[in-house]
C-alpha positions in Angstrom: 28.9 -43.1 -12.2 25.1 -43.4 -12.5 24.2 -43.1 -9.1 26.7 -39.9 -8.6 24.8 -38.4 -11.3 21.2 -39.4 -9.8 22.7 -38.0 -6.7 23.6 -34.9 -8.3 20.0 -34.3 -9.6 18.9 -35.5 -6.2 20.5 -32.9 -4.4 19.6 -30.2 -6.9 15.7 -31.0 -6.3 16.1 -30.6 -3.0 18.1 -27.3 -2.9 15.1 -26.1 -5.4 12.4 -26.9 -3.2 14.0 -24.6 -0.3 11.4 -22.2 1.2 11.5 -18.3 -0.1 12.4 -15.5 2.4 9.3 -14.5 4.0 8.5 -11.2 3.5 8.4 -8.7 5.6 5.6 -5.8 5.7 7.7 -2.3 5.9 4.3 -0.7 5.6 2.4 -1.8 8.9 1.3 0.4 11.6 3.8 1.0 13.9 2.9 2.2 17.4 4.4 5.5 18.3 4.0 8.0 21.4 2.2 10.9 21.1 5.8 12.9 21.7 7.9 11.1 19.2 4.3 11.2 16.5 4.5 15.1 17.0 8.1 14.9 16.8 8.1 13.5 13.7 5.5 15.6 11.9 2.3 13.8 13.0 -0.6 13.6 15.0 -2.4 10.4 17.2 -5.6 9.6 15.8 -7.7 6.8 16.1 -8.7 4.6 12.8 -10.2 2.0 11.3 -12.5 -0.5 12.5 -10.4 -1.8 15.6 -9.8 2.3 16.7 -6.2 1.7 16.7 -4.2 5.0 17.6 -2.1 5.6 14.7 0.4 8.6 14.1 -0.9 10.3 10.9 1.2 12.6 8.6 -0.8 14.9 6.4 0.7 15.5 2.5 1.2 18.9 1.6 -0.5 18.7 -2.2 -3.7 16.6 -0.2 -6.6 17.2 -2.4 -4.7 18.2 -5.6 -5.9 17.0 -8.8 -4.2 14.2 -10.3 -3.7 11.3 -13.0 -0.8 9.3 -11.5 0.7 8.6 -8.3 3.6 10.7 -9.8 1.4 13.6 -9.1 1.0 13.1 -5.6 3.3 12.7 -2.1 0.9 9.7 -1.6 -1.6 8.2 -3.9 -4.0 9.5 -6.4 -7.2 8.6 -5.5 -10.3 8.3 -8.1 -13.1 10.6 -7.4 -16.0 8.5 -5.5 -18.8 10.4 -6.9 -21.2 7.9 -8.1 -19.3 5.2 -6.7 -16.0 3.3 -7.7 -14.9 3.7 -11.4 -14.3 0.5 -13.0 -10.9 -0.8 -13.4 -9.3 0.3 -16.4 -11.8 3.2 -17.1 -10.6 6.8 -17.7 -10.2 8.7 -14.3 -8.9 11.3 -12.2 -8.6 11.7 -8.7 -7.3 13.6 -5.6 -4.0 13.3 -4.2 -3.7 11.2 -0.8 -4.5 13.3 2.4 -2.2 11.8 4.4 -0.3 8.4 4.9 -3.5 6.5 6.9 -5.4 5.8 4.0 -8.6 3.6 5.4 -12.1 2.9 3.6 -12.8 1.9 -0.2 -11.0 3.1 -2.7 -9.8 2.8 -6.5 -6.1 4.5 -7.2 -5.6 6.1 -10.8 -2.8 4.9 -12.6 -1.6 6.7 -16.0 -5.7 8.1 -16.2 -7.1 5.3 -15.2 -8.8 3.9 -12.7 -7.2 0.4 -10.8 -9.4 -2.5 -9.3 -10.9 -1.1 -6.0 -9.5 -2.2 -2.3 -10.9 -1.7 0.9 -8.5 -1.4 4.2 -10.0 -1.2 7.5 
């Protein structure tokens, strides 16, 4: 009986130690053809450090004021002048120009300003 219960709690390390999904990234640049891009809404442009050709969508409130994403098609972005706000500091931004968001930024959650990222 001993060992059927050691086996037991054997088998349920095991079954714990099992590797989680991978995740997937839904967000990544996906190629597209300057046809189906325009097709879709979009332009080709080239971005980031690499120049890879990406089809960009503009957002239709892009430069509106904002304190939340809720605000915005995309993200609200903090104003840069001065630099970055520091996280947690009051803020305001401008709504996302369009869905290729490159460079340093800080986005504004609820007024305030979240820890900077850069993405090239």
């Amino acid at each position: 009986m001993r060992r059927l219960l050691i086996s037991l709690v054997a088998c349920q390390a095991l079954v714990a130690c099992a590797p989680a999904k991978t995740p997937t990234a839904s967000s990544a640049p996906v190629a597209q053809s300057g046809p189906s891009c325009a097709a879709s809404g979009g332009f080709l442009e080239r971005r980031g450090r690499m120049g890879a050709e990406l089809c960009v969508h503009r957002y239709a409130d892009a430069g509106k004021a904002c304190h939340d994403k809720a605000d915005c098609q995309g993200r609200c972005i903090a104003d840069r002048e001065g630099g970055l706000p520091a996280a947690g500091e009051p803020a305001s931004g401008k709504c996302q120009a369009d869905d290729r968001l490159f460079g340093c930024f800080a986005e504004v959650r609820d007024g305030k300003a979240q820890p900077g990222l850069c993405i090239d």
